[in-house]
mmCIF file of the N, C-alpha and C atoms, coordinates in Angstrom:
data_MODEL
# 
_entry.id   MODEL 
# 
loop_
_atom_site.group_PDB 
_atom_site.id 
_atom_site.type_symbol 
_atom_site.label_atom_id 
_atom_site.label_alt_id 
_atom_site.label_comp_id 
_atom_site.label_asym_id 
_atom_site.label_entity_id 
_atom_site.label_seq_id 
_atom_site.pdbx_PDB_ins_code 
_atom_site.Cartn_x 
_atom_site.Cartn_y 
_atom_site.Cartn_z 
_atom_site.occupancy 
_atom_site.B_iso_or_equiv 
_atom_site.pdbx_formal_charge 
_atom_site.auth_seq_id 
_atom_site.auth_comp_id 
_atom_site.auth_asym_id 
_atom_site.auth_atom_id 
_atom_site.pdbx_PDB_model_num 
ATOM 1   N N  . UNK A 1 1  ? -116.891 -122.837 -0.609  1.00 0.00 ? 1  UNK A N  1 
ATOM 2   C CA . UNK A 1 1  ? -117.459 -124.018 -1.267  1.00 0.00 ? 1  UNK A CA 1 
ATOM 3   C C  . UNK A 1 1  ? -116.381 -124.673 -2.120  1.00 0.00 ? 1  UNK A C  1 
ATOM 4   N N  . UNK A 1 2  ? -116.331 -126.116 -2.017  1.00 0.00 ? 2  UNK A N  1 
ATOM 5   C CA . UNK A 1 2  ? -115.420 -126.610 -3.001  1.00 0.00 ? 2  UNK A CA 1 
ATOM 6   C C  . UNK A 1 2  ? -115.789 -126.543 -4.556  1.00 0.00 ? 2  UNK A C  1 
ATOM 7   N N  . UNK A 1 3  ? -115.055 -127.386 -5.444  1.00 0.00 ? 3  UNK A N  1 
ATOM 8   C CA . UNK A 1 3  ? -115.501 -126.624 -6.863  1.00 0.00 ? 3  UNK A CA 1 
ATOM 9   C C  . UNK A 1 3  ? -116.433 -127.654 -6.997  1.00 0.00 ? 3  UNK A C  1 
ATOM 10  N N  . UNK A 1 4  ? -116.911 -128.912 -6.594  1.00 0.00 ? 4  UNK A N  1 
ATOM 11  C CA . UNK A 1 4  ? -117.808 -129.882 -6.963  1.00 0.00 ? 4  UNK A CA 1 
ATOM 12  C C  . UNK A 1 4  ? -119.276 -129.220 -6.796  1.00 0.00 ? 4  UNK A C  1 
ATOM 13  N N  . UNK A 1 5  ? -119.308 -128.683 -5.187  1.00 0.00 ? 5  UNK A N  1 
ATOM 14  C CA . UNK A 1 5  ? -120.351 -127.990 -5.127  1.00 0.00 ? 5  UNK A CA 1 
ATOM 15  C C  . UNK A 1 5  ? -120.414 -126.825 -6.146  1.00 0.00 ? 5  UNK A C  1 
ATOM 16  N N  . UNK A 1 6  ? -119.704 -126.096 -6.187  1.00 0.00 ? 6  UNK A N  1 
ATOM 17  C CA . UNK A 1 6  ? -120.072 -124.990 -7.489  1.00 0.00 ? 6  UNK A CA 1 
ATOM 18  C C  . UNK A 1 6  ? -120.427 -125.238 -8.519  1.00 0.00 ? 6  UNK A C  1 
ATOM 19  N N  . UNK A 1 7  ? -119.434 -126.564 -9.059  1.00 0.00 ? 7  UNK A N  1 
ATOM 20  C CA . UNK A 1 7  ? -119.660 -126.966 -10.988 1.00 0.00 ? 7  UNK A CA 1 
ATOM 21  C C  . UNK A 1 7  ? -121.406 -127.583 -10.531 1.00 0.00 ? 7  UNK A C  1 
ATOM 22  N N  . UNK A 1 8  ? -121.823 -127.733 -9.221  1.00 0.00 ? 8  UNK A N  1 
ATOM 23  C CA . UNK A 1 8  ? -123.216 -128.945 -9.511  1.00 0.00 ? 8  UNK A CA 1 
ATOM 24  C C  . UNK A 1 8  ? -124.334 -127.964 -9.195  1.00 0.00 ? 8  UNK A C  1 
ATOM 25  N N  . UNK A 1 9  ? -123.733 -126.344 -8.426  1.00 0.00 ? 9  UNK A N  1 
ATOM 26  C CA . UNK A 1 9  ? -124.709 -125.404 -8.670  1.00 0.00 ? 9  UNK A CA 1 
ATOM 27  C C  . UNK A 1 9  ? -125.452 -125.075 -10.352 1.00 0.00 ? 9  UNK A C  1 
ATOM 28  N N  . UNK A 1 10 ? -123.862 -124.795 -10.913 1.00 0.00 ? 10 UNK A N  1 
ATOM 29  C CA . UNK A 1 10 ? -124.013 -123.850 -12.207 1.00 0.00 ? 10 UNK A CA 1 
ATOM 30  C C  . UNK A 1 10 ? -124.816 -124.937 -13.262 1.00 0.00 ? 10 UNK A C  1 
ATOM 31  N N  . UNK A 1 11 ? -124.868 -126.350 -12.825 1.00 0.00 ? 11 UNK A N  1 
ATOM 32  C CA . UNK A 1 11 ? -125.157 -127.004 -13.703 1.00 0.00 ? 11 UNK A CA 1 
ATOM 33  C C  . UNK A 1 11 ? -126.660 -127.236 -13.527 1.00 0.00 ? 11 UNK A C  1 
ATOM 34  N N  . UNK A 1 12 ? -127.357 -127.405 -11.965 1.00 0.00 ? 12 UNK A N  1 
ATOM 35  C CA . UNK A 1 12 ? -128.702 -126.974 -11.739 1.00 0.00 ? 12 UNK A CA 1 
ATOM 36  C C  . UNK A 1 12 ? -129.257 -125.778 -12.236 1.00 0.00 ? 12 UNK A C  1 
ATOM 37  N N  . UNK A 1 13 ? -128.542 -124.674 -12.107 1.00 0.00 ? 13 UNK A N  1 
ATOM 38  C CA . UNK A 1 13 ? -129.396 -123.490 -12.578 1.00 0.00 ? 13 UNK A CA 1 
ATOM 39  C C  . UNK A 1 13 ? -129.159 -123.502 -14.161 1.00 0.00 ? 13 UNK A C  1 
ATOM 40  N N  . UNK A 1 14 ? -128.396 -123.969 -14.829 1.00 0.00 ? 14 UNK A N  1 
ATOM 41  C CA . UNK A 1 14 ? -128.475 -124.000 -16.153 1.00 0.00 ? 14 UNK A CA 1 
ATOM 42  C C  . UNK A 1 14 ? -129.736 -125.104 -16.455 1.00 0.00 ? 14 UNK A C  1 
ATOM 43  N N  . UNK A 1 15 ? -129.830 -125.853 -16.009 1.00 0.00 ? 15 UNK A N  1 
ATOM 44  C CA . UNK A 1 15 ? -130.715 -126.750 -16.215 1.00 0.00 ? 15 UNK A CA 1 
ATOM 45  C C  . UNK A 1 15 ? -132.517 -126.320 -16.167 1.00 0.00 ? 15 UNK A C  1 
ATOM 46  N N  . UNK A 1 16 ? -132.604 -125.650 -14.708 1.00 0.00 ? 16 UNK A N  1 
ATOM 47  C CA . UNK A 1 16 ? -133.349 -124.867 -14.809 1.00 0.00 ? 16 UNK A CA 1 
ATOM 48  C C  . UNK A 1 16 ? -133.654 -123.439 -15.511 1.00 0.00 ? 16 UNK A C  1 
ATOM 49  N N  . UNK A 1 17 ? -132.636 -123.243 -15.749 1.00 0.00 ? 17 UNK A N  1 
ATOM 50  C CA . UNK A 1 17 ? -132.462 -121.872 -17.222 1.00 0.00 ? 17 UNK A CA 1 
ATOM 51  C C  . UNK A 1 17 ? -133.437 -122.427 -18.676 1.00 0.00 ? 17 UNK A C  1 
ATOM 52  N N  . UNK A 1 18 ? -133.015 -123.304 -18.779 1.00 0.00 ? 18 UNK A N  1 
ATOM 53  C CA . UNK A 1 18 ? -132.964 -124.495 -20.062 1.00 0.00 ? 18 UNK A CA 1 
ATOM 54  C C  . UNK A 1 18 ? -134.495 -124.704 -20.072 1.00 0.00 ? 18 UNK A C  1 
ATOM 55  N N  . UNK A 1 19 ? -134.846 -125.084 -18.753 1.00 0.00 ? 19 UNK A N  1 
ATOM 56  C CA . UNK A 1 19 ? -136.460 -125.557 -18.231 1.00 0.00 ? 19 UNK A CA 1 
ATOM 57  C C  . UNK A 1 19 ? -137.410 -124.604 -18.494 1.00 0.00 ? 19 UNK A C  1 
ATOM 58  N N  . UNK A 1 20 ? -137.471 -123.312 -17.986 1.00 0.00 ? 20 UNK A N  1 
ATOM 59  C CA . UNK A 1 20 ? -138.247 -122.025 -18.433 1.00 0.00 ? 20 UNK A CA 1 
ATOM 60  C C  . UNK A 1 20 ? -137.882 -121.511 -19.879 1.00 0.00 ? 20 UNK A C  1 
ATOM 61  N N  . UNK A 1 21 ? -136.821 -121.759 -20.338 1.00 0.00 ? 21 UNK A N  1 
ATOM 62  C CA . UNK A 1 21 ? -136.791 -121.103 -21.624 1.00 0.00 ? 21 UNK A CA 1 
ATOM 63  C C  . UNK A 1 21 ? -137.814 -121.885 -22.311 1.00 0.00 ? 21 UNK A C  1 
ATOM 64  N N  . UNK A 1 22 ? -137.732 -123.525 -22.119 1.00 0.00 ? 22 UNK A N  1 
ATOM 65  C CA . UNK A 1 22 ? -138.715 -124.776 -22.856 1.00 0.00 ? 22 UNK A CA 1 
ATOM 66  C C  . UNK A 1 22 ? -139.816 -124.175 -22.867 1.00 0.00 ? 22 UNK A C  1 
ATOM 67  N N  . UNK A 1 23 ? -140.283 -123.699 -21.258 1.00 0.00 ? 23 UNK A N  1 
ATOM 68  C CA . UNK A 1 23 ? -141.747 -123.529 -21.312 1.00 0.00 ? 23 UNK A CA 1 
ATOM 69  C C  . UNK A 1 23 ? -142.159 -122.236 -21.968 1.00 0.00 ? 23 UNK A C  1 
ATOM 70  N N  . UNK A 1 24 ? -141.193 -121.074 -21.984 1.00 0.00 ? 24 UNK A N  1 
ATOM 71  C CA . UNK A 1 24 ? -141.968 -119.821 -22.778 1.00 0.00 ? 24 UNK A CA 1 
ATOM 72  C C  . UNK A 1 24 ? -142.060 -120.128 -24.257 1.00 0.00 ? 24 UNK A C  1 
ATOM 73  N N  . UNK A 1 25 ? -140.818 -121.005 -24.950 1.00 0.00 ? 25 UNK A N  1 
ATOM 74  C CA . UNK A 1 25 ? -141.696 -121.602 -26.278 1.00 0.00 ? 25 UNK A CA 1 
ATOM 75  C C  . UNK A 1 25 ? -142.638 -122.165 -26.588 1.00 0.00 ? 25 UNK A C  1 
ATOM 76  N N  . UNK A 1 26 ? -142.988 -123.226 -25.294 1.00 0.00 ? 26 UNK A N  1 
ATOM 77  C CA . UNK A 1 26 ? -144.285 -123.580 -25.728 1.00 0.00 ? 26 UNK A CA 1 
ATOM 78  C C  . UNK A 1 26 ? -145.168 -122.897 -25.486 1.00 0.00 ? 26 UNK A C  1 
ATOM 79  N N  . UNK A 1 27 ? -145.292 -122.075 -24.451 1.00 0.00 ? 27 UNK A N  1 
ATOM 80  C CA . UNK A 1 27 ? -146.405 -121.107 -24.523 1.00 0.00 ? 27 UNK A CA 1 
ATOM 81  C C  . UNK A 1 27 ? -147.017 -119.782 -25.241 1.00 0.00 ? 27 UNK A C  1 
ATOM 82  N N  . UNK A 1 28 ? -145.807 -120.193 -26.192 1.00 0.00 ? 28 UNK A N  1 
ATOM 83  C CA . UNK A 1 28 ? -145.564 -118.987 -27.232 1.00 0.00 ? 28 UNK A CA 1 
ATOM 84  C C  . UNK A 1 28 ? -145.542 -117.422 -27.121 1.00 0.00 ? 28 UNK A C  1 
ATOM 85  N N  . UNK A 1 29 ? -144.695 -117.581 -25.377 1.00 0.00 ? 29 UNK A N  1 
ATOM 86  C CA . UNK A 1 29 ? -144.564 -115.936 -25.114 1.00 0.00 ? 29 UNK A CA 1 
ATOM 87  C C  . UNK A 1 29 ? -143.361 -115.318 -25.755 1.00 0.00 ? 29 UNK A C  1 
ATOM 88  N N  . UNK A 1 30 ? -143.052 -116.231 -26.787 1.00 0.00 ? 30 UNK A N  1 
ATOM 89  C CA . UNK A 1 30 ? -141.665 -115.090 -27.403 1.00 0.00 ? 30 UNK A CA 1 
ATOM 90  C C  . UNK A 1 30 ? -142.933 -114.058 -28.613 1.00 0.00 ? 30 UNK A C  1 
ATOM 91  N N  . UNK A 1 31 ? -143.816 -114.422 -28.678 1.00 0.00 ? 31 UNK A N  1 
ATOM 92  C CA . UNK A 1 31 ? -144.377 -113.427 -29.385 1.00 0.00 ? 31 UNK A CA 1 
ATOM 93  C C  . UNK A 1 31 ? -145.199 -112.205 -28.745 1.00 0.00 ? 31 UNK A C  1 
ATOM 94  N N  . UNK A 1 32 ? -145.321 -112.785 -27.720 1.00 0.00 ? 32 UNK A N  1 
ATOM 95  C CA . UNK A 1 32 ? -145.421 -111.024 -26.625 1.00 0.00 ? 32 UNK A CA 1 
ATOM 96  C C  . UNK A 1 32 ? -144.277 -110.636 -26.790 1.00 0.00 ? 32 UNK A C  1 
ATOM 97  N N  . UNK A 1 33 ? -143.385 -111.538 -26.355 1.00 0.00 ? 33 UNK A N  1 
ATOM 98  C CA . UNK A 1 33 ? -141.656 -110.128 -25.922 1.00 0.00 ? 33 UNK A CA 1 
ATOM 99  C C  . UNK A 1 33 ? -141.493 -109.330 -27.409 1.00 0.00 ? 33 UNK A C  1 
ATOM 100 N N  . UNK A 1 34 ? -141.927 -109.970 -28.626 1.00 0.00 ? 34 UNK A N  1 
ATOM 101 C CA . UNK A 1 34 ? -141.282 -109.534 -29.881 1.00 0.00 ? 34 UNK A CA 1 
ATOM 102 C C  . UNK A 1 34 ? -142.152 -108.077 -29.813 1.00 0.00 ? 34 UNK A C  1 
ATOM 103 N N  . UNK A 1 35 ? -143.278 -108.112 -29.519 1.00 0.00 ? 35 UNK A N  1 
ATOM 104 C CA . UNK A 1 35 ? -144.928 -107.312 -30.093 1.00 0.00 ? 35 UNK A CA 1 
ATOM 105 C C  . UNK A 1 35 ? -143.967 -106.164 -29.121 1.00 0.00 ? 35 UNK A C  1 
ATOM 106 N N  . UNK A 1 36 ? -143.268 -106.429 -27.883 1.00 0.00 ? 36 UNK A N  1 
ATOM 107 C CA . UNK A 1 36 ? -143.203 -105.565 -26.660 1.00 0.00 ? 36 UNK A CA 1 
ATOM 108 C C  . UNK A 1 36 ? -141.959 -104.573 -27.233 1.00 0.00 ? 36 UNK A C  1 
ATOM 109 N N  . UNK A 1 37 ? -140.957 -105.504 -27.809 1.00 0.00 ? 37 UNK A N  1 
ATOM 110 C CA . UNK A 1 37 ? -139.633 -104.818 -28.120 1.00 0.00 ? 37 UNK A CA 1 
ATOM 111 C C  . UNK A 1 37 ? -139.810 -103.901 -29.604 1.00 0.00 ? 37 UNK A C  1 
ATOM 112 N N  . UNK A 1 38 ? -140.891 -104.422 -30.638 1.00 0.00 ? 38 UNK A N  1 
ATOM 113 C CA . UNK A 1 38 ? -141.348 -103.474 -31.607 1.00 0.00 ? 38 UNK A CA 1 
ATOM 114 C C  . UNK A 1 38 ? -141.403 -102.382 -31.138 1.00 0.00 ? 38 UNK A C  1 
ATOM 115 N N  . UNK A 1 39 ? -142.822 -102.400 -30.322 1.00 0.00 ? 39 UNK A N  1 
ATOM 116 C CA . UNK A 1 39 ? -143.044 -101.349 -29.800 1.00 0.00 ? 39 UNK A CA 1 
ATOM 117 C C  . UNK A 1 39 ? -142.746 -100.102 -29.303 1.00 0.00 ? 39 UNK A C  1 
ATOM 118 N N  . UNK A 1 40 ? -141.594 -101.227 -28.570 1.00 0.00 ? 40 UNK A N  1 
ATOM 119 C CA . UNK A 1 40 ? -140.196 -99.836  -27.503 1.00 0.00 ? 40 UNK A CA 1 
ATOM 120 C C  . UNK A 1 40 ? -139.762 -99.430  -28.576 1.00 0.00 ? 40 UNK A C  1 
ATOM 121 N N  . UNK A 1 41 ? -139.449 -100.255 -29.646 1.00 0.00 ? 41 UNK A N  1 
ATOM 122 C CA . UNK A 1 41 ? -138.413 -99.493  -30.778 1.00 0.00 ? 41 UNK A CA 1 
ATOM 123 C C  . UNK A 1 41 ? -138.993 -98.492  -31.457 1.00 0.00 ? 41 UNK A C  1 
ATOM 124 N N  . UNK A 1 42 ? -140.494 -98.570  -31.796 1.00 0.00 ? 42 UNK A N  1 
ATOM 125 C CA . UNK A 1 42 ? -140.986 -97.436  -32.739 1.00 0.00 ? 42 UNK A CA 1 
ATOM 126 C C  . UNK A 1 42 ? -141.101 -96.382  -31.994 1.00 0.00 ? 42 UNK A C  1 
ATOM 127 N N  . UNK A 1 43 ? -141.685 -96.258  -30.805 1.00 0.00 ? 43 UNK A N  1 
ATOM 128 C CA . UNK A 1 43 ? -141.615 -95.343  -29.809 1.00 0.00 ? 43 UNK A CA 1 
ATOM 129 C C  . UNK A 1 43 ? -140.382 -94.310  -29.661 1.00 0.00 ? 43 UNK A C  1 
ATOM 130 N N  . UNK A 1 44 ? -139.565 -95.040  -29.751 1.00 0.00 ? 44 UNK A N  1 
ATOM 131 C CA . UNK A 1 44 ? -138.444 -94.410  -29.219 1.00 0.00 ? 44 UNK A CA 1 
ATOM 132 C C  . UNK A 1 44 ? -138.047 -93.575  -31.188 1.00 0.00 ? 44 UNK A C  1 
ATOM 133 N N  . UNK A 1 45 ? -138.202 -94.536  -31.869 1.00 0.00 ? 45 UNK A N  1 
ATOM 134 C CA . UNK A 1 45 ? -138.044 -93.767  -33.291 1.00 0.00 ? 45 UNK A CA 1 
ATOM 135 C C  . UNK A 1 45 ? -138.678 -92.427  -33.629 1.00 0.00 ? 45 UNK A C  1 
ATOM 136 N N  . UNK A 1 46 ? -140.034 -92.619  -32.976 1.00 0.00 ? 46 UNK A N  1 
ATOM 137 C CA . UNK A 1 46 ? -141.083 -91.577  -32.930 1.00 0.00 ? 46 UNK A CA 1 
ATOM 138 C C  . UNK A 1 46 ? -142.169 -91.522  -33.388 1.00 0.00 ? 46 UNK A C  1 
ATOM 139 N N  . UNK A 1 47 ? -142.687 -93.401  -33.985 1.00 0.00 ? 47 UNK A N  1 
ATOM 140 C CA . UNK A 1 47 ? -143.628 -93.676  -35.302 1.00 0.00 ? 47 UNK A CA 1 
ATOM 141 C C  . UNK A 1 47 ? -144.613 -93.688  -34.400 1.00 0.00 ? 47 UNK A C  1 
ATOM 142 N N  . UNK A 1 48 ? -144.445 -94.880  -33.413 1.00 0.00 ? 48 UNK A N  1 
ATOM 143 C CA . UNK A 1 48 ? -145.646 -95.077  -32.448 1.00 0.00 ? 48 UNK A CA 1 
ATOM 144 C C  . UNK A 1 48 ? -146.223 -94.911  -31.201 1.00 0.00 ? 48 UNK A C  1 
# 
C-alpha cells in the first residue's frame, strides 16, 4: 500500500476510535468499567 492509503486508513480508524469513545460517554458506561475495575482491585486485595 502506498503511504496515502495508510495515513487515510489510520485516520478513519482514529476517527472511528474517537466515535465510540463519544458514545460510551454519553451513555455513561465509563461508570460500569469504573464499578468493574474497583471490584477486580478489591478482590484481588482480598476485601471483596
Amino acid at each position: 500500500m502506498n503511504k496515502i492509503k495508510i495515513r487515510w486508513v489510520q485516520c478513519f480508524i482514529t476517527f472511528i476510535a474517537i466515535g465510540l469513545f463519544m458514545v460510551g460517554i454519553i451513555n455513561q458506561e465509563y461508570e460500569a468499567v469504573y464499578n468493574k475495575a474497583v471490584n477486580i482491585c478489591l478482590e484481588c486485595i482480598g476485601i471483596g
